[in-house]
C-alpha positions in Angstrom: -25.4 -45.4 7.4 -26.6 -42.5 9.2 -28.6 -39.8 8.0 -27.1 -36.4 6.8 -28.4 -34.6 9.7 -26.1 -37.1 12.1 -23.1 -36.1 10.3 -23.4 -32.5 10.3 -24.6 -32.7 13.7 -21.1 -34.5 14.5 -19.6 -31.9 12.2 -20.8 -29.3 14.1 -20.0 -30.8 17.0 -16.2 -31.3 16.1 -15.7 -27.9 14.6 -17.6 -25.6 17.3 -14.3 -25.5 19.6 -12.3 -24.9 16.6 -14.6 -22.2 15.7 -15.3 -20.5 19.5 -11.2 -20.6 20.5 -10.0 -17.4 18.5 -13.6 -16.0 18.7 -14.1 -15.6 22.6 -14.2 -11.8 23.1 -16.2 -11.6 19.5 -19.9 -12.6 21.0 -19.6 -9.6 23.6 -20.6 -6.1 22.7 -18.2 -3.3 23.4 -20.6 -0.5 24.9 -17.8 2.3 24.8 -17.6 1.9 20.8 -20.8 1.0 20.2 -23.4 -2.2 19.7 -21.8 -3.2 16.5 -18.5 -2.7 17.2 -16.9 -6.5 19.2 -13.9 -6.6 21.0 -11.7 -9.2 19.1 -7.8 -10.6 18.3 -7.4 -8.2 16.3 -4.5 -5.5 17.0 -3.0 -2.2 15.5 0.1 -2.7 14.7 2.7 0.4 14.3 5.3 -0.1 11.8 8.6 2.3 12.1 9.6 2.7 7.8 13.4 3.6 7.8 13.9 7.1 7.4 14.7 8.2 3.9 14.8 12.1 3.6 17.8 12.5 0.4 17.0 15.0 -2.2 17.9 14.9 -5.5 21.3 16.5 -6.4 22.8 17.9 -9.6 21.1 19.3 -12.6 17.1 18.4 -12.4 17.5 17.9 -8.9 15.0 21.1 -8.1 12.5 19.5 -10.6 12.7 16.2 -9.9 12.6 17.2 -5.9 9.3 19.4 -6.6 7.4 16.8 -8.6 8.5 13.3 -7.3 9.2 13.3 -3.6 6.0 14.4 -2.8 5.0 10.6 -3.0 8.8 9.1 -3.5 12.0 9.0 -2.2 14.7 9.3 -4.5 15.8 6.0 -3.3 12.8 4.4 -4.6 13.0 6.3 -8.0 16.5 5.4 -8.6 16.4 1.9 -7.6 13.8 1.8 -10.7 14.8 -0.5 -13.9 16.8 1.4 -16.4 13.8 2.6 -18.5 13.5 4.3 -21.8 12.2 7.8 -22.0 9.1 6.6 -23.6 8.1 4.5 -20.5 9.1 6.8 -18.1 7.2 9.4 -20.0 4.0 6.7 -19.8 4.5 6.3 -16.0 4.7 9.8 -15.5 1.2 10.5 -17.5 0.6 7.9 -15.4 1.4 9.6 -12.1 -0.4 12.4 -13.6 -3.9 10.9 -14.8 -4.5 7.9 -11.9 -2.9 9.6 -8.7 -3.8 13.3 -10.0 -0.4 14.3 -9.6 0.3 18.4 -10.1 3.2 17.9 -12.9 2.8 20.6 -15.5 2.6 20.0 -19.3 5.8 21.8 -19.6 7.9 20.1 -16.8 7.2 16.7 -18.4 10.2 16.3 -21.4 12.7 18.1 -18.8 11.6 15.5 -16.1 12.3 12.4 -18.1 15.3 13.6 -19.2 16.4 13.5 -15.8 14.6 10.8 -14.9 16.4 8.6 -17.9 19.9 10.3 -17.0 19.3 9.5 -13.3 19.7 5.7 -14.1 23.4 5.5 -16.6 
């Protein structure tokens, strides 16, 4: 039986080229951006989102256009479950409390009205 250090020596010794393959440009310092900063596989990738610049139309369309598409399309909104105006009220205390967004107290019934008659 050999001793624990033989086996992680062959360990070592079986996982090393494993380990050095996808790490080659890793070990070497990039001067340009600094001593910490290592050349490597990894890439920027640019990703092209399909274009989705529709407003809302019809009555609520001016509210719903000034306090949703900041962050959504109307695509994504009405694609949404049909929801109750209870929880579209919750996720738009929601919008307003976690992601701080500028809704007024007094735009917030009118909204999900629309919001709930944007899914019949």
């Amino acid at each position: 039986m050999s001793s624990w250090f033989e086996r992680a020596l062959r360990l070592a010794w079986l996982a090393a080229p494993l380990l050095l393959a996808g790490c080659g440009d890793l070990a070497t310092p990039d001067p340009e951006r600094g001593r910490h900063a290592f050349r490597g596989p990894l890439r920027t990738t640019r990703i092209i989102l399909p274009a989705d610049d529709a407003q809302f139309m019809g009555p609520g369309a001016e509210l719903l256009n000034r306090n949703c598409l900041a962050c959504h399309s109307p695509t994504m909104i009405v694609h949404q479950p049909r929801l109750t105006p209870s929880q579209w009220r919750d996720i738009v205390e929601k919008m307003r409390k976690a992601y701080h967004a500028p809704i007024a107290d007094e735009d917030i019934p009118e909204l999900v009205q629309h919001l709930v008659s944007s899914r019949r």
